[in-house]
N, C-alpha and C positions, 0 to 999 in steps of 0.2 A: 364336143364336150368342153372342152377350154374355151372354145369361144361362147359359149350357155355360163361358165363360170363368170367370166370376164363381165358379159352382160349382168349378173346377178351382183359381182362386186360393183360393178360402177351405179346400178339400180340403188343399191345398200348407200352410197357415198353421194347421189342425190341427194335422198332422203337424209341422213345425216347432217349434209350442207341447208339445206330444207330447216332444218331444227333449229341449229346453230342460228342463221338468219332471224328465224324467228324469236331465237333467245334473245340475241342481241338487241332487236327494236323494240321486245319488253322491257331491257335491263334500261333503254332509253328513254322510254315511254314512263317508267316510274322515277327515273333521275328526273326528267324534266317535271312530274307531277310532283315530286319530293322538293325541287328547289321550288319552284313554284310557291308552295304551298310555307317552308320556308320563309321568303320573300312577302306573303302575307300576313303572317305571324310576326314576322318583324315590324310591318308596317303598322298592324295591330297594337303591339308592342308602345311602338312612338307614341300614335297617336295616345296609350293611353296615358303616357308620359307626360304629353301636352297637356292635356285633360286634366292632370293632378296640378300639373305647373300652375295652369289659369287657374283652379281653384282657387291654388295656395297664393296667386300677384293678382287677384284680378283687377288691379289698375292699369296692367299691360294689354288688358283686351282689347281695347280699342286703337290701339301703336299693333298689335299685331293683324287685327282685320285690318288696317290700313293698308299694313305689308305687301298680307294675301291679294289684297283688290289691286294695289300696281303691281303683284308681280305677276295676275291674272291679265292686267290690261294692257304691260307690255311684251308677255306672252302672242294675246291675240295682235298686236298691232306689228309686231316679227312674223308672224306667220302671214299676216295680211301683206306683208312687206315684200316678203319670199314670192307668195304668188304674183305677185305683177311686177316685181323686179327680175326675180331667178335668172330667165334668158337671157334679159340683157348683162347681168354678170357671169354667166355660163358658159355662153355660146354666143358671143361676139367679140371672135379673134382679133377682128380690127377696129374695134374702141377699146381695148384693152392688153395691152403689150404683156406676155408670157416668158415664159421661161420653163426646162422641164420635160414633161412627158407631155406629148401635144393633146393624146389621147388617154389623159391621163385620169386613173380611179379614183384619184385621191385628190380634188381641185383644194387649192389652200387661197383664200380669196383676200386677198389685202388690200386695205383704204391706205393709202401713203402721198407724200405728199416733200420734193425733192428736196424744202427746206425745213424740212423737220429733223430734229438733232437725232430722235429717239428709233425713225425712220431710217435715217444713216446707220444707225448701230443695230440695226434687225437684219437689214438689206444682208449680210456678210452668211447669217444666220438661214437665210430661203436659199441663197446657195450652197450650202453647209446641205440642206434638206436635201435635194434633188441629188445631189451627187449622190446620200445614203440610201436616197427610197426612188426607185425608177418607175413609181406607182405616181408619183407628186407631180401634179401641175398648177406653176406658182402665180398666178393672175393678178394683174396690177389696178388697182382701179385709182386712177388717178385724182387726189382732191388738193387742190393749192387753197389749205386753209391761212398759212404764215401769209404769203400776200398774195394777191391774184395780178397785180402789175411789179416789174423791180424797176428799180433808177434807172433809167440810160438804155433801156429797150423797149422794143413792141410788145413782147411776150413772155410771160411768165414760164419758169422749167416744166412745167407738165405740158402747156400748148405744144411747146417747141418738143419736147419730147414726143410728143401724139404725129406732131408734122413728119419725124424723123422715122416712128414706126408706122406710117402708113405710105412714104413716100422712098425712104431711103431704108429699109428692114434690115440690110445687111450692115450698117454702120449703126445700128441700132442699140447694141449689145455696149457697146464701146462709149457711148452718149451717156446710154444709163449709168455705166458705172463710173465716169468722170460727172455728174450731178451730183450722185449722191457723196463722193470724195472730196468737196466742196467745203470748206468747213465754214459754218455762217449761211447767213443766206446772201440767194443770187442775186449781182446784178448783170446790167448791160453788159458791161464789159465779162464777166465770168461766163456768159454765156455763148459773147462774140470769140473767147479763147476756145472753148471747147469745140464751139462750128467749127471755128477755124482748122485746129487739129483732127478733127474726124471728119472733114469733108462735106461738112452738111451747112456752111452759114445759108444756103440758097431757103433750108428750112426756117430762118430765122426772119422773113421779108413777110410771111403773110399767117393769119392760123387758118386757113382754108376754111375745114369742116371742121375743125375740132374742136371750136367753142359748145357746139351743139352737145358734142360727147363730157364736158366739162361741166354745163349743165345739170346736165343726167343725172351724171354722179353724186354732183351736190343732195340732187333731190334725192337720190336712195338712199346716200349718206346719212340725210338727214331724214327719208320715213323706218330707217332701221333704229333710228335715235342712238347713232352712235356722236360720242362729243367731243373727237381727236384722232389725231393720228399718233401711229399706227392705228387699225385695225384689222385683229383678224378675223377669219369665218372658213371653219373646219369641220366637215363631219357634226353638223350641226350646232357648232358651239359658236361663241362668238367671242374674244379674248382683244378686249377693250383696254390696249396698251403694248408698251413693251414686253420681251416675256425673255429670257435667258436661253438657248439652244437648247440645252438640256429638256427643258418645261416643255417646248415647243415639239422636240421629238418623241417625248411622250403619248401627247395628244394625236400627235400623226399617227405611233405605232398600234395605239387604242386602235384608232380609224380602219389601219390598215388590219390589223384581226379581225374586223367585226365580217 
């Protein structure tokens, strides 16, 4: 008899659970059709805002079709860029010195460049990042736009940096962060003091491969049509400059919700 009960309560508290279930993916099913729908009404909305605006200026319609058509053209040419660059800025650990979660959700892709003033004062900021988010992996893609040769040496700081992260990895950390500490830009001698103290001038004799990787970069650099350093590239976005930590962590936390 108890056990006949038992079975009929917990039959009862299926079904129950049964219901609830199904409540809940309704009450979701019309949230998402309510925002939705929302989201088009607002769009609606704009658009017909626009639509009164150009009536009311129509001397601005042809500065505005301009707009539409380069932000349609550099649109396509980013995404064009994405697909035949992506891997090489994704998943090529060694053209590209990291920092961070190796296997990280949240890749934050940076154009930098170790005689850039603006690159100096960000650099403080991507460490600032990884410490708060263990989701971030900060990827460096190296571009020596200030100079590509300095006074008094063979190699420019990104070569010599590339030498040091593909050849010496564990003095690696230590290199990077005496470059960018550097105030001004590099020469021979700033960069025969930093070998010296981190162990590595043997990297300063030759750029082995890493012209090739320098290269590259130029060239993505330049089919993403970005036109300086810093840059970054987050979660789809791409932030064409310096940015303040605050701003920066923002955009990471967006990322990391979604």
């Amino acid at each position: 008899m108890v056990a006949s009960n038992l079975g009929a309560i917990h039959a009862k508290i299926g079904e129950v659970m049964k219901y609830l279930l199904s409540t809940v993916f309704s009450l979701l099913f019309f949230v998402s059709v309510a925002v939705s729908a929302q989201q088009a009404a607002n769009q609606s909305q704009q658009l017909e805002q626009i639509n009164e605006l150009l009536k009311q200026n129509p001397e601005v319609i042809p500065s505005v079709l301009n707009s539409l058509q380069q932000y349609i053209s550099s649109k396509k040419t980013a995404e064009q860029a994405q697909r035949e660059h992506g891997k090489w800025l994704l998943d090529n650990d060694d053209a590209h010195p990291w920092f961070g979660a190796e296997n990280g959700d949240v890749p934050v892709i940076v154009f930098t460049d170790y005689d850039c003033p603006y690159c100096k004062r960000l650099e403080p900021h991507l460490q600032k990042l990884v410490d708060e988010f263990p989701q971030v992996k900060v990827i460096n893609v190296l571009v020596p736009l200030r100079q590509q040769s300095v006074q008094g040496g063979k190699l420019n700081p990104a070569n010599f940096a590339l030498n040091v992260w593909q050849n010496q990895p564990e003095q690696f950390a230590e290199v990077h962060d005496l470059l960018y500490k550097k105030n001004g830009l590099h020469t021979g001698k700033s960069l025969e003091q930093i070998a010296r103290k981190t162990g590595t001038r043997s990297q300063l004799d030759s750029p082995k491969a890493t012209p090739t990787i320098i290269e590259r970069n130029y060239r993505v650099f330049s089919d993403f049509q970005l036109r300086g350093t810093p840059a970054i590239m987050v979660g789809g976005q791409t932030i064409p400059g310096y940015v303040e930590y605050a701003e920066l962590k923002k955009i990471v936390q967006q990322v990391v919700a979604q």
